[in-house]
Legacy VTK file of the C-alpha trace (Angstrom):
# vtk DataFile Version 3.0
C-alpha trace
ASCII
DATASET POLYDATA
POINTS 383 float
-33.236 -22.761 -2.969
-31.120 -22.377 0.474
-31.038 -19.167 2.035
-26.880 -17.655 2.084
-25.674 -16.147 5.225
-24.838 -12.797 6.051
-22.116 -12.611 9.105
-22.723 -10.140 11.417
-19.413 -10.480 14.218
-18.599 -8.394 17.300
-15.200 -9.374 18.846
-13.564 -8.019 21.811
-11.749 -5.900 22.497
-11.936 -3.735 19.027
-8.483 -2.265 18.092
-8.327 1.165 16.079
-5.927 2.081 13.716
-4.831 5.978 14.488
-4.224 8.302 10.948
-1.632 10.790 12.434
2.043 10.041 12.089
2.937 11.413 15.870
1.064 8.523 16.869
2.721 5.906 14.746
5.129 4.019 17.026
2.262 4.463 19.805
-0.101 2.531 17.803
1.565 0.280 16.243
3.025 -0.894 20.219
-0.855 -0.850 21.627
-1.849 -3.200 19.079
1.150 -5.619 19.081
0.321 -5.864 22.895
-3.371 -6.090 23.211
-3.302 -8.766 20.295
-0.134 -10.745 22.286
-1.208 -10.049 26.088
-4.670 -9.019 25.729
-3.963 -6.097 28.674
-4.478 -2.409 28.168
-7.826 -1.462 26.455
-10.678 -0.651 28.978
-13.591 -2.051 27.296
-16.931 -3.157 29.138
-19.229 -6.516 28.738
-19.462 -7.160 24.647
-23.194 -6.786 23.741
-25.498 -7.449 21.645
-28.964 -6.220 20.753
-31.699 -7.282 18.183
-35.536 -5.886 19.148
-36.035 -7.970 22.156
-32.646 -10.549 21.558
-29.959 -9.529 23.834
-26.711 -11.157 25.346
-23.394 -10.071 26.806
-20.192 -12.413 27.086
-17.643 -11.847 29.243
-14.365 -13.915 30.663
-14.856 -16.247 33.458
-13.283 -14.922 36.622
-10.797 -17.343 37.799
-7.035 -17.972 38.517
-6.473 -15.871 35.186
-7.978 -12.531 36.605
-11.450 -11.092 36.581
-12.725 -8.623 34.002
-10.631 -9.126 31.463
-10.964 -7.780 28.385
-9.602 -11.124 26.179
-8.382 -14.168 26.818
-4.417 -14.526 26.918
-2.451 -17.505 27.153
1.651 -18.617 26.842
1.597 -22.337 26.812
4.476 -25.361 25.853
3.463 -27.420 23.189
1.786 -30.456 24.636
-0.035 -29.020 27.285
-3.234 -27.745 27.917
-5.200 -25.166 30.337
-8.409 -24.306 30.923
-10.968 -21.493 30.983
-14.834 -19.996 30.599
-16.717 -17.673 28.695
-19.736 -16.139 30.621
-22.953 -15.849 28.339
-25.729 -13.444 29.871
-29.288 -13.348 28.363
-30.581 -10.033 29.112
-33.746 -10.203 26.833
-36.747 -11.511 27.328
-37.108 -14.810 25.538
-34.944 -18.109 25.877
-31.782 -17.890 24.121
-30.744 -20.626 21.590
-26.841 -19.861 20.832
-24.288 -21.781 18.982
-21.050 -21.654 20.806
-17.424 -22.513 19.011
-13.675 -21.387 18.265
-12.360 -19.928 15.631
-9.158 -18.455 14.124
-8.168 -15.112 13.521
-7.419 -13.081 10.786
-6.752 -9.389 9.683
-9.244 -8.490 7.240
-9.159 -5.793 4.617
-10.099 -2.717 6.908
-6.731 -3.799 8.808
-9.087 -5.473 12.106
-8.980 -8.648 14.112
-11.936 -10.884 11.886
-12.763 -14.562 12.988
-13.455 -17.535 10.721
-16.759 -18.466 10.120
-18.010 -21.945 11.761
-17.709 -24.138 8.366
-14.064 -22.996 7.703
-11.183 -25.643 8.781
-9.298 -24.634 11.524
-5.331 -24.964 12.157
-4.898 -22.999 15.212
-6.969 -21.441 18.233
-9.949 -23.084 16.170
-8.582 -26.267 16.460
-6.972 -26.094 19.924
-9.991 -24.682 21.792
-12.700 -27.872 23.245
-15.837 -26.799 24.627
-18.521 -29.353 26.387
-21.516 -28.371 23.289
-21.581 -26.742 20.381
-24.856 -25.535 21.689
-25.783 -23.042 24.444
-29.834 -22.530 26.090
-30.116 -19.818 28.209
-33.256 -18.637 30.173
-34.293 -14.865 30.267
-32.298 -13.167 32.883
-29.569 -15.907 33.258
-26.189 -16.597 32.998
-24.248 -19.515 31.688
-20.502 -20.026 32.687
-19.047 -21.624 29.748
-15.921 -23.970 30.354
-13.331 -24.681 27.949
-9.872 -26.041 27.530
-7.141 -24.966 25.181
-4.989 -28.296 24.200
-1.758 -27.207 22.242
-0.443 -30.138 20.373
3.077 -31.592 20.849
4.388 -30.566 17.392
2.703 -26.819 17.830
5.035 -24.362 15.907
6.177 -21.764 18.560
5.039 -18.413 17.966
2.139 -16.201 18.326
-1.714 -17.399 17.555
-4.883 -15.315 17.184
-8.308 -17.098 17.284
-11.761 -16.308 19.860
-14.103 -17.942 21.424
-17.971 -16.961 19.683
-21.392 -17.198 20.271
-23.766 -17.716 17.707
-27.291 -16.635 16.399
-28.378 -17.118 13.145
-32.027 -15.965 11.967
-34.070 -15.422 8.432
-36.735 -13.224 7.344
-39.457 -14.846 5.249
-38.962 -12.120 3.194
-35.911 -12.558 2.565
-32.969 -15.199 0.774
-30.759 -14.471 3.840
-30.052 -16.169 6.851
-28.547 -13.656 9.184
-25.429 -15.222 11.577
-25.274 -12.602 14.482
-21.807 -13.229 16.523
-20.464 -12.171 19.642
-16.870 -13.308 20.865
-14.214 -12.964 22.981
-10.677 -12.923 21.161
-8.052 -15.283 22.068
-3.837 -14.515 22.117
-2.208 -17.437 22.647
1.767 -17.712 22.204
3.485 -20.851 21.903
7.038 -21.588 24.135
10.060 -21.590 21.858
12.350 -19.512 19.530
10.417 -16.775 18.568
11.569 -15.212 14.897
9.770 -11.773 13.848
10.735 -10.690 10.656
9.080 -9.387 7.678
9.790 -9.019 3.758
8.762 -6.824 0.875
7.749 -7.953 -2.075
6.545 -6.929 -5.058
7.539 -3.296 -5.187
6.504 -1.631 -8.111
6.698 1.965 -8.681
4.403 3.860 -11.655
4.764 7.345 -13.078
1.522 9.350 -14.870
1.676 12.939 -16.129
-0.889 15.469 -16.416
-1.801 17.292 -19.817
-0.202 20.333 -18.006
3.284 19.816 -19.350
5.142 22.508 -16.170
2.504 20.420 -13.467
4.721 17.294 -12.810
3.340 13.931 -12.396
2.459 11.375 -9.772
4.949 8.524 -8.646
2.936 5.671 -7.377
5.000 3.417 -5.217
3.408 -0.026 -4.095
4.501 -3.268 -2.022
3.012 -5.733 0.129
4.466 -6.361 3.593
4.583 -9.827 4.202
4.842 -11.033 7.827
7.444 -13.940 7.731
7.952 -14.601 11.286
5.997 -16.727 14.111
5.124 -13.586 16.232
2.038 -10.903 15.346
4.150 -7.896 14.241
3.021 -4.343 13.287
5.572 -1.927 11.141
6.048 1.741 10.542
6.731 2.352 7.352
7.853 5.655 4.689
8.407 6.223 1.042
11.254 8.004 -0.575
11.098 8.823 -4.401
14.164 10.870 -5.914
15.993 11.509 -9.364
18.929 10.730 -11.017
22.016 9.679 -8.818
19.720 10.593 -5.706
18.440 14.445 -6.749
15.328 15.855 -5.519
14.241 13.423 -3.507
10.802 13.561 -1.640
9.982 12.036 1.343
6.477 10.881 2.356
5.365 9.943 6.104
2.379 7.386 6.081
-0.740 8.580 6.366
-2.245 5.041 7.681
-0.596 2.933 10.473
-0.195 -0.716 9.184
-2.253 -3.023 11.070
-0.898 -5.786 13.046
-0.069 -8.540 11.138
-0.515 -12.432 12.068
2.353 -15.268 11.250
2.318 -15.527 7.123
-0.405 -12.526 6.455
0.421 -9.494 3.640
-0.645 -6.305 3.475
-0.706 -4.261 0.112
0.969 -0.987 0.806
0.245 2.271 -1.960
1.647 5.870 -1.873
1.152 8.535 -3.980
3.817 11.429 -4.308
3.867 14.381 -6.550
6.834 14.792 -8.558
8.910 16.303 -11.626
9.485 14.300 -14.833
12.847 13.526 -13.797
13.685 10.994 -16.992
14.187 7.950 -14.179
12.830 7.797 -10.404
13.567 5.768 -8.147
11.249 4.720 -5.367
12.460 2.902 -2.133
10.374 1.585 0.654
11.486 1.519 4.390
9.538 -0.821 6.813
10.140 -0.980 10.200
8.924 -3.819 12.165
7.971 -3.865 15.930
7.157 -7.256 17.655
6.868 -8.020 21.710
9.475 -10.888 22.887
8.963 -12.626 25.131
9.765 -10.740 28.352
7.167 -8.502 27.410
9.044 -5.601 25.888
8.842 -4.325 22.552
11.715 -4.764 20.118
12.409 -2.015 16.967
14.327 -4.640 13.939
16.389 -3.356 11.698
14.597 -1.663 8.531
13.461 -3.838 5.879
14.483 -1.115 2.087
13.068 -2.095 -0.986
13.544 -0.559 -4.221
12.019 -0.102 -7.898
12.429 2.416 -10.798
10.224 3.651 -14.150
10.546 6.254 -16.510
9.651 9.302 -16.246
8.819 11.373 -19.064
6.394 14.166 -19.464
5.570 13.694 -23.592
3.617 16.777 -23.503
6.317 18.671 -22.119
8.781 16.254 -24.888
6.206 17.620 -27.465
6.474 21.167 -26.555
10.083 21.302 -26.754
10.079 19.081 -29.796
8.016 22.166 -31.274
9.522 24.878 -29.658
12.791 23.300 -31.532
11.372 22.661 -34.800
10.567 26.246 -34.742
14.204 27.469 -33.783
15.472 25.185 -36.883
12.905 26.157 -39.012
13.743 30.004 -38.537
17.385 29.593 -38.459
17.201 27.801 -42.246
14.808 30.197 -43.454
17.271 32.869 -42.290
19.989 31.091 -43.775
18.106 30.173 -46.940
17.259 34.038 -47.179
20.729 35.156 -46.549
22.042 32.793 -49.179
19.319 34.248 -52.210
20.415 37.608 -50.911
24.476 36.346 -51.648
23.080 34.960 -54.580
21.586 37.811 -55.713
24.338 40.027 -54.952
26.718 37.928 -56.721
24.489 37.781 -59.865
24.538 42.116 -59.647
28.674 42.090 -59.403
28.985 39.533 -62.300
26.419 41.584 -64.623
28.326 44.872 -63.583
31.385 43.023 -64.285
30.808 41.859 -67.802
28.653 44.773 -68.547
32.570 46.769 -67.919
33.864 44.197 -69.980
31.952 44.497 -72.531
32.756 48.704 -72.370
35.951 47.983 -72.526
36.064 45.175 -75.524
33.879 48.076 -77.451
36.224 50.960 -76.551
39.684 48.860 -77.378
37.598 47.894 -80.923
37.218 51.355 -81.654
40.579 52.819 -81.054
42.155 49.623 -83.184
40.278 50.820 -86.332
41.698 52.619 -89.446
41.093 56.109 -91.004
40.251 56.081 -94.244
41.364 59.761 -94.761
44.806 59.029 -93.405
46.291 55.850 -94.427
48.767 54.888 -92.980
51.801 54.609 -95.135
53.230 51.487 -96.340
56.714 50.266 -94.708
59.564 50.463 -97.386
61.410 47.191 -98.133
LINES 1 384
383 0 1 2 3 4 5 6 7 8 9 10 11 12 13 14 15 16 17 18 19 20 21 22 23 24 25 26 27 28 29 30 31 32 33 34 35 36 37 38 39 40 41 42 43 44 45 46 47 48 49 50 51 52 53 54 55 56 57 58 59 60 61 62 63 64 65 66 67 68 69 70 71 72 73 74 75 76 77 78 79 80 81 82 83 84 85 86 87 88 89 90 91 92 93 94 95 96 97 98 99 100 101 102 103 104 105 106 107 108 109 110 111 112 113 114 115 116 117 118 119 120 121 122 123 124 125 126 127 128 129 130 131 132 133 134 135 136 137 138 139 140 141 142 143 144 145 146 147 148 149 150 151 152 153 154 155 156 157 158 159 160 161 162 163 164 165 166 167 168 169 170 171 172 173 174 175 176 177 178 179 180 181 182 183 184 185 186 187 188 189 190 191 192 193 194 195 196 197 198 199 200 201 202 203 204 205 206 207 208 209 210 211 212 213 214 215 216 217 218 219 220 221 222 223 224 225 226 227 228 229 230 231 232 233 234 235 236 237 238 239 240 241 242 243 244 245 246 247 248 249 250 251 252 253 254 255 256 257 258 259 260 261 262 263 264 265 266 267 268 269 270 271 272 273 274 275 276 277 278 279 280 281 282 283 284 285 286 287 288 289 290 291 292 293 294 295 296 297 298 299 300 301 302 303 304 305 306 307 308 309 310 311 312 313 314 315 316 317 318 319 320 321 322 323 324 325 326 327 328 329 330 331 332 333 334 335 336 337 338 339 340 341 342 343 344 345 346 347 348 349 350 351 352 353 354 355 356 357 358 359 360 361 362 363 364 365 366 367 368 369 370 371 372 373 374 375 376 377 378 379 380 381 382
């Protein structure tokens, strides 16, 4: 059974994603920058240490600077340049590395990540020619890695994100994994030409739950994914807004991550939560601001990007409760109304019995008066 590989990758320089809003705009520039220009970031000699395994890379010192901390190109399609990596063996053993290029991409935690050797490349992977695929290096010594970066003629202009890595892979008897141990250099590379930044929103959804608490409110989830539609690496800031009916009580919610920078055609899923009142209908809107560097080096603010979606929302318990609380109002008001009318009734029933009761004295008295005496007839009528 073949051992699988576990990818351990160090790539310089590391960017960091900042949490507080202050810093947003700050951020969100340092990153676009380092990952266009590669200037900025003090970082020392990338390193790497495994009991007595140990090597640094660094950027060759030449007619692009010394002690850099990446590798940064702008190049016409068609033409080529070239470069070196500088691979130091500071252990004590010879050092068998693999050595290739490979492109970038953002991964999930929102950093720079590089392909791993069996992937195809289409970029900086592709582009980037060294003499071996294979590197020894003596205890104690250096080798000064050359390599050329050939754009093709029919290169899309725009922004590309690879690095140059070295490679160590090792396995345990013990164990059903080989272990790939990396160490790189990342490469920015822009391509001459009309440079578009833009981004879209899609798939905005937004999601209401209530609590059993029927007076607590509910959450409003609002999600989206950014999707970076442009040639250039781009970062954003970005904000939620969820509000009522015709606009009322609207809430606003800062972001509590920075979106990382984003590469030509990449997406990142975007979710915030806000607390909120069962308003019957929200309506959630998204407002993404994107940031890209042109290419005189300054950083541009676009327009905002809005997206909008809407859901119910309707706190049943609270429906129930006032569904009961109003079953209860009826229910009193009709047994009021049914007790008021047996009271009429009876009332009525009391006036009609006195009522023919008086009728009845009266029938008997008029009876008794209209009767003859038999000791005092009255005398017949002459004719």
């Amino acid at each position: 059974m073949s051992a699988q590989t576990r990818h351990l990758v160090h790539i310089r320089p590391h960017l960091e994603t900042h949490r507080s809003p202050a810093h947003a705009i700050v951020a969100a520039l340092v990153a676009v920058l380092a990952a266009v220009v590669g200037i900025g970031l003090a970082i020392p000699t990338q390193a790497f240490a495994d009991g007595e395994v140990t090597w640094t890379v660094r950027t060759g010192d030449n007619g692009f600077g010394a002690q850099r901390n990446s590798f940064s190109y702008s190049i016409n399609p068609g033409n080529e340049l070239s470069d070196s990596i500088v691979i130091t063996n500071r252990g004590t053993e010879p050092l068998d590395l693999g050595i290739y290029a490979a492109d970038g991409f953002t991964n999930e935690d929102g950093q720079l990540d590089l392909n791993e050797a069996g992937a195809t490349p289409t970029g900086i992977g592709a582009w980037v020619h060294g003499e071996s695929d294979q590197l020894h290096i003596d205890p104690g010594t250096s080798v000064d890695y050359p390599f050329t970066v050939s754009v093709p003629d029919n290169a899309t202009p725009g922004d590309y994100v690879g690095g140059v890595l070295t490679s160590l892979t090792s396995s345990a008897d013990t164990s059903q994994f080989d272990t790939d141990r990396r160490l790189g250099i990342k490469i920015a590379l822009r391509v001459s030409g009309d440079l578009e930044p833009s981004i879209a929103v899609e798939n905005t959804q937004l999601n209401w739950s209530g609590s059993l608490n029927p007076f607590a409110g509910g959450d409003a989830t609002l999600s989206y994914t950014i999707r970076n539609t442009g040639n250039t690496v781009i970062a954003a800031l970005h904000g939620t807004d969820v509000s009522g009916p015709f606009g009322l009580f609207s809430s606003e919610v800062e972001a509590e991550d920075d979106l990382p920078q984003l590469l030509p055609g990449e997406t990142w899923d975007v979710t915030t939560v806000v607390h909120v009142a069962p308003l019957v209908w929200l309506t959630g809107t998204a407002t993404v601001i994107p940031l890209a560097l042109d290419a005189a080096g300054t950083t541009s603010q676009f327009d905002p990007v809005y997206a909008k979606a809407g859901t119910l929302a309707i706190s049943w318990m609270l429906l129930l409760t006032l569904t009961a609380v109003g079953a209860l109002v009826w229910l009193g008001i009709r047994l009021r109304r049914e007790s008021a009318a047996r009271r009429q009734e009876r009332e009525d029933a009391r006036v009609q019995e006195a009522v023919q009761q008086a009728l009845n004295t009266n029938a008997a008295d008029a009876s008794k008066n209209g009767q003859s005496d038999p000791a005092n007839p009255e005398p017949n009528p002459r004719v």
